[in-house]
C-alpha positions as CSV (number, residue, x, y, z in Angstrom):
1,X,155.4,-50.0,-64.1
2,X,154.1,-51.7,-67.8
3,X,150.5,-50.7,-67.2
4,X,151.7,-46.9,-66.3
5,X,153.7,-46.8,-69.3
6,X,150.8,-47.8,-71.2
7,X,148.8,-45.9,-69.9
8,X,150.9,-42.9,-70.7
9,X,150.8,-44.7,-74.1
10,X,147.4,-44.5,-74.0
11,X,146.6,-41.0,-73.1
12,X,149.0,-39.7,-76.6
13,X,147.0,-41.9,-78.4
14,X,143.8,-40.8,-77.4
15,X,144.5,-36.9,-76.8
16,X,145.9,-37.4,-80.6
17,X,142.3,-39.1,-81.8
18,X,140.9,-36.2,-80.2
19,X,143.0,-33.9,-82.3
20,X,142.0,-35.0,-85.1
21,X,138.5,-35.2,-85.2
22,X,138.7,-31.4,-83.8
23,X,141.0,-30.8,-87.0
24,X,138.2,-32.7,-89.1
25,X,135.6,-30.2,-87.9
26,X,138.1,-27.3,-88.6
27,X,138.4,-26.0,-84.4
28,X,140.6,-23.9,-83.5
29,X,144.3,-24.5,-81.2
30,X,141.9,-24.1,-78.1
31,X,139.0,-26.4,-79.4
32,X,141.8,-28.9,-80.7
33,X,143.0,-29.3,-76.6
34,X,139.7,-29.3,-75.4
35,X,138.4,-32.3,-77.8
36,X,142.0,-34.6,-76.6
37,X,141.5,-33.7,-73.1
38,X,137.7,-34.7,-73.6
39,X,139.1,-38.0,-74.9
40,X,141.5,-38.9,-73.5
41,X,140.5,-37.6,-69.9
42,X,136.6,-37.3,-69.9
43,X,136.2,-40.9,-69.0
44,X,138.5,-41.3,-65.9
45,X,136.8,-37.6,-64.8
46,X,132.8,-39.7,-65.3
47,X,134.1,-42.2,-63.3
48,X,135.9,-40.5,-60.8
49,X,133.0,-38.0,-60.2
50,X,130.4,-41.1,-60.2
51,X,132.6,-42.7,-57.5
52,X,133.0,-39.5,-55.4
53,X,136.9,-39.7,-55.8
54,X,138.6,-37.0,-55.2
55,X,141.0,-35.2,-56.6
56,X,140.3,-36.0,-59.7
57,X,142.4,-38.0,-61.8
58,X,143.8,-35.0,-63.7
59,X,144.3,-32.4,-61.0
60,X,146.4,-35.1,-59.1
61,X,148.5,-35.8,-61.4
62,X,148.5,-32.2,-63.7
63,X,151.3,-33.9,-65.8
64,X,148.4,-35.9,-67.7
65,X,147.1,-32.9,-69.3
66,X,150.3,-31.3,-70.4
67,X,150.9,-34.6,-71.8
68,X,147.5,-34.5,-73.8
69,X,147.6,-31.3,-75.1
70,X,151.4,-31.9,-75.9
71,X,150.0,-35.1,-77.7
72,X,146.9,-32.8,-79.5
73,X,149.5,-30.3,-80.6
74,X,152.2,-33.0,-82.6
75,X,149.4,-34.4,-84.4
76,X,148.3,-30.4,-85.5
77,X,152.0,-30.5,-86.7
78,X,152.2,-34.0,-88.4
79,X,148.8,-34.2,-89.4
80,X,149.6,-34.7,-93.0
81,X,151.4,-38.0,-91.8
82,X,148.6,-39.4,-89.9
83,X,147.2,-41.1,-92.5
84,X,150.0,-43.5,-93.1
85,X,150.0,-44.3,-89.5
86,X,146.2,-45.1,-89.2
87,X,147.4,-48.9,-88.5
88,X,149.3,-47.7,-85.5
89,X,146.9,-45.4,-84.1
90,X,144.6,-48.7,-84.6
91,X,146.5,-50.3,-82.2
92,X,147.1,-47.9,-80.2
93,X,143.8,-46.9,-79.3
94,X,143.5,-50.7,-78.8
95,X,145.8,-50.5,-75.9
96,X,144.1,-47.2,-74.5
97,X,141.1,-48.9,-74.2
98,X,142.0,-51.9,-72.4
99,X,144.2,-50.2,-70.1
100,X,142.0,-47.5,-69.1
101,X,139.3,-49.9,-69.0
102,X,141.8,-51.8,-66.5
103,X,142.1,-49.1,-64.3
104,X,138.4,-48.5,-64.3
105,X,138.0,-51.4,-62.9
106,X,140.8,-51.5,-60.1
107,X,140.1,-47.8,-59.1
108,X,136.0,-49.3,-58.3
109,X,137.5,-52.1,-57.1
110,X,140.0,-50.3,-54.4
111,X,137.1,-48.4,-53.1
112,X,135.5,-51.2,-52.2
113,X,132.7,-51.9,-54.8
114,X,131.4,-55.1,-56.3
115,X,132.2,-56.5,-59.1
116,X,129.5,-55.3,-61.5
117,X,130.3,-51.5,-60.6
118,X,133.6,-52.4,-61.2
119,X,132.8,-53.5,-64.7
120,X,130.6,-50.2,-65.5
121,X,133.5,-48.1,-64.3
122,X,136.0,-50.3,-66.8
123,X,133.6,-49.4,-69.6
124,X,132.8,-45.4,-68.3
125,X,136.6,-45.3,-68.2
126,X,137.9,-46.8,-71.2
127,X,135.0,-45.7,-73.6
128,X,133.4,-42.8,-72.9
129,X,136.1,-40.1,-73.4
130,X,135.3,-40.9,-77.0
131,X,131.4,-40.7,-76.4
132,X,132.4,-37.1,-75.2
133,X,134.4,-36.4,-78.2
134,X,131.8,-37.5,-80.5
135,X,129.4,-35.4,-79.1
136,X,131.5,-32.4,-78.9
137,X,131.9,-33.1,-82.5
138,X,128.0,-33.2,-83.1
139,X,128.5,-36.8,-84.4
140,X,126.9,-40.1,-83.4
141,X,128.8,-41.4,-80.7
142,X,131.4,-44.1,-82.9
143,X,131.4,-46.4,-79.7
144,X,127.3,-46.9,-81.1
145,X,127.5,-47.6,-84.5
146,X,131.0,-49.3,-85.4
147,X,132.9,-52.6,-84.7
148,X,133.1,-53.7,-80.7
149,X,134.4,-51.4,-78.4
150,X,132.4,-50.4,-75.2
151,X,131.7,-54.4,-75.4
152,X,135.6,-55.3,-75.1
153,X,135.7,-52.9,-72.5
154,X,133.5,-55.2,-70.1
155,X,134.8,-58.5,-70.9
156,X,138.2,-57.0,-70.7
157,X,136.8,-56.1,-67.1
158,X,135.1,-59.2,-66.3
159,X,138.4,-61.1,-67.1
160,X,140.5,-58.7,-64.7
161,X,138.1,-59.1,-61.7
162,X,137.8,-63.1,-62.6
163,X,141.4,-63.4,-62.2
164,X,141.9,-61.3,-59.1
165,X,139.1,-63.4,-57.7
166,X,141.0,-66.5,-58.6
167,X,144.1,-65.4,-56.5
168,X,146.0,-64.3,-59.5
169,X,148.7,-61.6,-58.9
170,X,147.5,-57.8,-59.9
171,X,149.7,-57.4,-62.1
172,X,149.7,-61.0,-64.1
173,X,146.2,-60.4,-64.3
174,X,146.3,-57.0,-65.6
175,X,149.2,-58.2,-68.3
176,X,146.9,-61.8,-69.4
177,X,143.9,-59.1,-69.3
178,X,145.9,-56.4,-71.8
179,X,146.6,-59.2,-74.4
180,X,143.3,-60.5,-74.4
181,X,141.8,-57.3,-75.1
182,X,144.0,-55.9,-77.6
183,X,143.5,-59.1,-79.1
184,X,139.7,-58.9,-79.2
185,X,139.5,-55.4,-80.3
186,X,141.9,-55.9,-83.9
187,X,139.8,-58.8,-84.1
188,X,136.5,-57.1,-84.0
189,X,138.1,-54.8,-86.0
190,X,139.6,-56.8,-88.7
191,X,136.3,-58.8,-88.8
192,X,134.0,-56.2,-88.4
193,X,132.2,-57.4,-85.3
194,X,129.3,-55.4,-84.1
195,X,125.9,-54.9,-82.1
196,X,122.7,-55.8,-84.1
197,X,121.6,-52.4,-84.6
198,X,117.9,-51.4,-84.7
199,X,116.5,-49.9,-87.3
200,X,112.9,-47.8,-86.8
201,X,111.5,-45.4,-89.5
202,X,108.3,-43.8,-88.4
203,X,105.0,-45.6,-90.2
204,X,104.3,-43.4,-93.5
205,X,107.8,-42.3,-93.7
């Protein structure tokens, strides 16, 4: 029940992201719901489609789009107080990625698949909905060039399947796994942990 309401948590959070970065590259109503469904669905849809699970996340449950665009829509309308909640959304994206990145792994898991599938569908899942909105936006993808994210979102599932394998209850494991994660994301944030980067400029240039 916690790790649906989270989830639900999750999906305003990210369909609200979404909104914003459509605002910032001046979309229209349309483009604005396309860009949060894009974020804050495009990752469960990857992994869905690259486990052959069917129906889709989304058309099963057709409430989780009317929730997104609901979500895209109030931050059109609020927009000019977004900037005062940017600690919030902070966290909240924090949560969105751990839990999606949760149920990555459980959905791989529940069809039977090792743990190292498992772990790429935690990070397809919790991360890539943003690689889609970045992309839609013509931007770098952020989860490339910024503080930890697509990296909490494996250790987040590695800790998850670790427990489960250890005999630990689903859901304790899920609710040790949340903290953790959130926990290591505002860190990474705070800190400003990141990938080396690599940086090649063509001889002559």
């Amino acid at each position: 029940m916690l790790l649906h309401i989270l989830f639900l948590v999750g999906l305003v959070a990210e369909g609200m992201t979404g909104a914003l970065a459509a605002g910032r590259q001046r979309m229209d109503l349309f483009g604005v719901a396309i860009i949060a469904c894009a974020t804050a669905l495009g990752g469960g849809t990857i992994r869905d489609l690259m486990l052959g699970h069917y129906p889709l996340l989304w058309i099963e449950h057709l409430s989780y789009p009317l929730i997104v665009v609901a979500a895209a829509m109030g931050a059109v309308l609020f927009a000019p107080l977004m900037r005062y909640l940017s600690r919030l959304f902070l966290l909240l994206d924090a949560i969105g990625l751990v839990v999606f990145s949760i149920f990555g792994a459980e959905r791989a898991l529940a069809m039977g698949h090792g743990w190292m599938i498992a772990a790429i569908m935690a990070v397809v899942t919790g991360a890539f909905g943003g690689v889609l909105r970045d992309m839609l936006c013509q931007q770098v993808p952020l989860i490339f060039r910024k503080e930890l994210y697509a990296s909490v979102s494996f250790v987040v599932a590695l800790i998850f399947i670790g427990l489960l394998h250890l005999g630990v209850a689903e859901s304790l494991a899920a609710i040790v796994t949340l903290v953790v994660g959130i926990t290591m994301r505002l860190m990474a944030i705070y800190f400003k942990w990141s990938m080396p980067t690599f940086h090649y400029q063509h001889p002559g240039h």
